[in-house]
Structure formats: structure tokens, C-alpha cells
N, C-alpha and C positions, 0 to 999 in steps of 0.2 A: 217176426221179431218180438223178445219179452222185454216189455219195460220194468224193470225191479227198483220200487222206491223205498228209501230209508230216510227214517228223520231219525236225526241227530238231536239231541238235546246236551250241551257239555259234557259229551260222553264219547271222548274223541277213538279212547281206546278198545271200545267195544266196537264200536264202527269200523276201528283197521280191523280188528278181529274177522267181525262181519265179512268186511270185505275181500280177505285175504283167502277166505274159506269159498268166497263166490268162482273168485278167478282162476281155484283150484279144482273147480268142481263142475266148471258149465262149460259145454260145448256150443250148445246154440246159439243161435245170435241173439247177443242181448245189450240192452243199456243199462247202467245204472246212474241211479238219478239218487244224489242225497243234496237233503231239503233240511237245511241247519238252522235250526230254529236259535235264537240269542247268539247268530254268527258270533265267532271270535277269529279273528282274521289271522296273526300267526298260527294256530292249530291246521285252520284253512287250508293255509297256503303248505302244510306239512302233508295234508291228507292230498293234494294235487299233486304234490312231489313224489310223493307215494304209488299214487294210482291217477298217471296220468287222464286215464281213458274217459274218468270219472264226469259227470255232468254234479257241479253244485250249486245248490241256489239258496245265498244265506240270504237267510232272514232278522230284520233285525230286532224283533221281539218273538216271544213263544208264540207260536200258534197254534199250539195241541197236537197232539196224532190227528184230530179232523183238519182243521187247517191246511198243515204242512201237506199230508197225503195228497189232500183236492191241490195244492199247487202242482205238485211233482207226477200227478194223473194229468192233469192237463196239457204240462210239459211234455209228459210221453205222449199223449194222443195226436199231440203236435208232429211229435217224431214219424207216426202212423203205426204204432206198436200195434199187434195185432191183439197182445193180451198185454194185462197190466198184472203184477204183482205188489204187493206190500208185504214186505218184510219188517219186521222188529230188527235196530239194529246191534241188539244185545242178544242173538242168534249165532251160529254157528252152523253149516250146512253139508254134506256129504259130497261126494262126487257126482253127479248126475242126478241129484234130486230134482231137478223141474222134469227129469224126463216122462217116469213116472203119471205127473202134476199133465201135462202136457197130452197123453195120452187118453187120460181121464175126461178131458174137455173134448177132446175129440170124437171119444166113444158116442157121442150124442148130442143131437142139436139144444137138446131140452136141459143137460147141465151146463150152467151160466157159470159154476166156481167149484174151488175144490181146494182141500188143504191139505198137510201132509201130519202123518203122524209126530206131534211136539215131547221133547223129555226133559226133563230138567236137565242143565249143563249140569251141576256137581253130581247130577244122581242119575246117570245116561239109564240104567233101568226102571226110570217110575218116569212113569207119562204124567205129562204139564196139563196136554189137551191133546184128544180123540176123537174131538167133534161135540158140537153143542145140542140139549134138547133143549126145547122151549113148551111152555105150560100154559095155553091162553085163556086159563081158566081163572090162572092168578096172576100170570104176567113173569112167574119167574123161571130162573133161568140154572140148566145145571152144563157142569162139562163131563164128559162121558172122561172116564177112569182118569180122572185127577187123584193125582198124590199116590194110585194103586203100581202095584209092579207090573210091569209088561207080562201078556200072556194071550194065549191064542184069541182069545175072543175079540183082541185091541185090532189084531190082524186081518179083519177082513174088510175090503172095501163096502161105503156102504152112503145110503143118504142121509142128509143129516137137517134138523132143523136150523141152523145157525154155524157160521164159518168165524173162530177169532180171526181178527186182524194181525196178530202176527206174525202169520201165515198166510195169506189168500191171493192165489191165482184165477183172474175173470179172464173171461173173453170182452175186448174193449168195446164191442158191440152193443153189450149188456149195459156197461157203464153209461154210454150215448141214453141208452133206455130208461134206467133208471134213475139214473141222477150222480150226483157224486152226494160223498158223506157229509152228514146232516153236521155243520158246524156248531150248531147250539150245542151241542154234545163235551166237546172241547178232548176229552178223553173218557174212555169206559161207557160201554156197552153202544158205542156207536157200532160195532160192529156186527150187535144183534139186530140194530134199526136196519142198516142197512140191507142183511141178511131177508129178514121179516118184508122188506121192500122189493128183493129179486123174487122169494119166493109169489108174493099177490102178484106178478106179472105171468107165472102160470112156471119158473123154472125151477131147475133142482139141484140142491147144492149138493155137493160131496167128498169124501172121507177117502186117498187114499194112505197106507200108513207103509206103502212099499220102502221107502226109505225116509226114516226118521230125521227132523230135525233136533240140536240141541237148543235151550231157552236157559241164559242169565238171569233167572224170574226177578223183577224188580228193581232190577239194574237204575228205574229213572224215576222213582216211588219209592224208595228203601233208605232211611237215612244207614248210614254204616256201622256208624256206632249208636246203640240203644240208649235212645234219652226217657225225660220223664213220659212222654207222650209214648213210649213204644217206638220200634221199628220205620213201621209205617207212616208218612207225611199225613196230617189231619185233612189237608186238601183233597186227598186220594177218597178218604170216607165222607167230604161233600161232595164230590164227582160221582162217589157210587149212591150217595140215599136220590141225589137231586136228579141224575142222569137213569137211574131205575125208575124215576114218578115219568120223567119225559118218555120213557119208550111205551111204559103202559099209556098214557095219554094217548099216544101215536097210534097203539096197534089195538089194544083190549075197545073192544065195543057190545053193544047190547046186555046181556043179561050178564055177563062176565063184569063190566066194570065193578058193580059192587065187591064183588070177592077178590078184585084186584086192588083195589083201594085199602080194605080192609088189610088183605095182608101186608101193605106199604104201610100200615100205621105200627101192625107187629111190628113190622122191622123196623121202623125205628125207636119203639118204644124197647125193643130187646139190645138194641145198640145202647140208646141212655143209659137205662140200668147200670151194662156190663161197664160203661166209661164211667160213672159214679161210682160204682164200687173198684174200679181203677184209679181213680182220682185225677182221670183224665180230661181233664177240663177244655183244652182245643180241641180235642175231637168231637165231644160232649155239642160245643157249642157248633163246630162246621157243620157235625151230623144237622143237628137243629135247623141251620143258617140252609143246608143242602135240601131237608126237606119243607121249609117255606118256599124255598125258591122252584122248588119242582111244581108246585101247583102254582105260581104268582108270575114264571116269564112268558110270555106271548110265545108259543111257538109257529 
């Protein structure tokens, strides 16, 4: 059985979205588990009406994508799901897309996880995410053919240093193993810790991209309408400077740290700048407030 968890975040109508695409599309046995973060109890009681089958477990403050996932993994491990999925629920999903997903984990004792090829929803031709490298030289992190158009080379399965979370099918065994995700993290790049954590246990993560999902990118980070600050929530840019010093902390050791440090100071001095000469002053200052706090909390 696949345990498939979604957090909610007042974002009731991507979640039916989500969900409507699940129920149309999987055959296997499965639960779904949504983990509602700032419960609101009429919407609730709409998405239960909806879909009865549903497992929800509001919460009644935000608890991040770390948080909410580790509740809704534990729930399922309770169930005895044999694999655990996390899904974004600002996703859309094909007909038998775990089957693929399913298969992949099978192929081999030594892959722990696997994700599916991601596209943007409004631009079903240009890939979101194809699978992550990682850099342990400096700590940083790329997504293989972000923002590029689809094209053969995106198409072959393959391994990968690093699985997003908006996608990732484990085997719950793994999980037992390794842990559940790091909640210091709250959001953003917990998904590399984690990754960076299955791999040191000797396993191998993987890319198949048989059947594509779609991604509402930013659906829960996106204000709608463009204010003075831009698009993006300034939280989102302390989450990335403060939550990038955590994972180098984590993983970057010996002769590396220096050149990872180093480049965390680029980066935040190349963010300053650009938010100054924007005039963007909360960003300016979370970025700031993000990279203190990266080297000042106990992890």
C-alpha cells in the first residue's frame, strides 16, 4: 500500500485539484493523508464531503512542509504503508503515474526513492524539475533542466544526487532508517538534507520521467498580485539564505567547508545588492535576519 501525503496550507482549491487528479489516475492501493496546516474547519468539512475516503489531520498552526510531512509519515507508517509518497498539493497528476514510480523502487534493493519527471502546470512543455545535482565542493545545488523545453535527454531514467519534495516516492523502510525530515528546516532545501541523508546510508536515489507530472509553481510562496516587494514573500528569501547555511553545516566537511562558506557569503552579498538597487527593503533585511540565523541556531 502507497501512503500519499499532502499539506495544505489555505489553499483549499489546489488540494481538490490535487486530489481529483489522484482518484483519477491510481489504481493501486492507496491512502491519502492531507495534513492542514492553519486548519479552517468549514473548507475541512467541504474537502471530507468531497472525498470521503480522505484521511485529514488539521493542524492548528503552520508547521512547514517539515512539520506537517513528518506528521502525515508517521500516520501512514501507522497504517503499515509499504511506501510513503509526498506530494505538493498544488500538483496535478496523470493516470497511473506511481506505476512507473513503483517499478523503479522495485528494480533494486539499493534505490531508497525516486521522482517523476515535474512541468510547469501553465507550460506542460518546459520542465520544473528532472532531478537534483549537488556540489559538495561549495554546497550548492542545481535542478537538472529547469525552465528548459522537454527534449530527449530529460527522457531517460537515471540517478540522481538529490530528490524535490514535491514529488518523492521512499520505500517506508528507508524512512524507519533514516529518520524523518529535519524540522529545523521549516521549508526549502529540506529536501536536499534529507536526500544527502539516504544517500551516506550507502542508497540511490532516482529519476524516472515515464510519466510527467504538472507543478502550480508557487502556488504557497507567490503573493498574486505584484507588490513593492516583488512577487515572492521575503520569508521565502530567509527560508532560502538561512535553510542553505543549515544544509552546508550538515553535510559540507573537511577541506570543503572553507569554499562553502565562502560562497554563502557571495550569495548573500549578491542578493543585498540586487534588493538595494530594488528598493527592497524586507527582503534586504529577512535575507540579512536568514543569514544570521543560519550560523547562530543549534542545530
Amino acid at each position: 500500500m502507497v501512503a500519499i501525503i499532502l499539506v495544505n496550507w489555505k489553499n483549499y482549491d489546489d488540494t481538490k485539484d490535487c486530489l481529483h487528479s489522484l482518484y483519477q489516475s491510481i489504481h493501486t492501493s492507496f491512502s491519502i493523508i492531507v495534513v492542514d496546516n492553519e486548519s479552517q474547519e468549514t473548507p475541512v468539512a467541504k474537502l471530507k464531503k468531497s472525498f470521503p475516503q480522505i484521511t485529514v489531520l488539521p493542524q492548528k498552526t503552520n508547521l512547514g512542509f517539515t512539520g506537517a510531512n513528518n506528521i502525515g509519515i508517521k500516520y501512514g507508517l501507522t497504517l503499515g504503508a509499504e511506501y510513503i509518497m509526498l506530494l505538493n498539493n498544488d500538483t496535478t497528476v496523470p493516470k497511473n503515474f506511481i506505476d512507473p514510480l513503483l517499478m523503479t523502487l522495485h528494480s533494486s534493493p539499493q534505490i531508497a526513492a525516486v521522482q517523476p519527471k515535474i512541468m510547469f502546470h501553465e507550460y506542460p512543455d518546459t520542465i520544473w524539475n528532472a532531478g537534483g545535482i549537488y556540489y559538495p565542493y561549495n554546497a550548492a545545488t542545481k535542478t537538472i533542466g529547469y525552465n528548459k523545453l522537454d527534449a530527449k535527454k530529460y527522457n531517460e531514467s537515471r540517478y540522481v544526487d538529490w530528490i524535490t519534495g514535491c514529488c518523492i516516492l521512499l520505500k517506508s523502510e528507508i524512512i524507519t532508517e533514516v529518520g524523518l525530515l529535519n524540522e529545523h528546516f521549516f521549508a526549502y532545501y529540506e529536501d536536499v538534507d534529507w536526500s544527502l541523508r539516504i544517500r551516506k546510508l550507502g542508497y540511490r536515489l532516482a529519476y524516472n520521467p515515464t510519466l510527467p507530472i504538472l507543478h502550480k509553481v508557487g502556488a504557497s510562496s507567490k503573493n498574486k498580485n505584484k507588490t513593492d516587494e516583488g512577487f515572492l514573500s521575503p520569508f521565502v528569501h530567509f527560508l532560502n539564505i538561512r535553510n542553505h547555511i543549515f544544509m552546508a553545516r550538515l553535510h559540507i566537511k573537511g577541506i570543503h567547508v572553507i569554499n562553502a562558506h565562502i560562497y554563502l557569503l557571495l550569495k548573500i552579498i549578491i542578493y543585498g545588492v540586487y534588493f538595494m538597487l530594488k528598493g527592497r527593503r524586507k527582503k534586504l533585511n529577512m535575507s540579512f535576519k536568514g543569514y544570521l540565523e543560519g550560523y547562530s541556531t543549534q542545530l
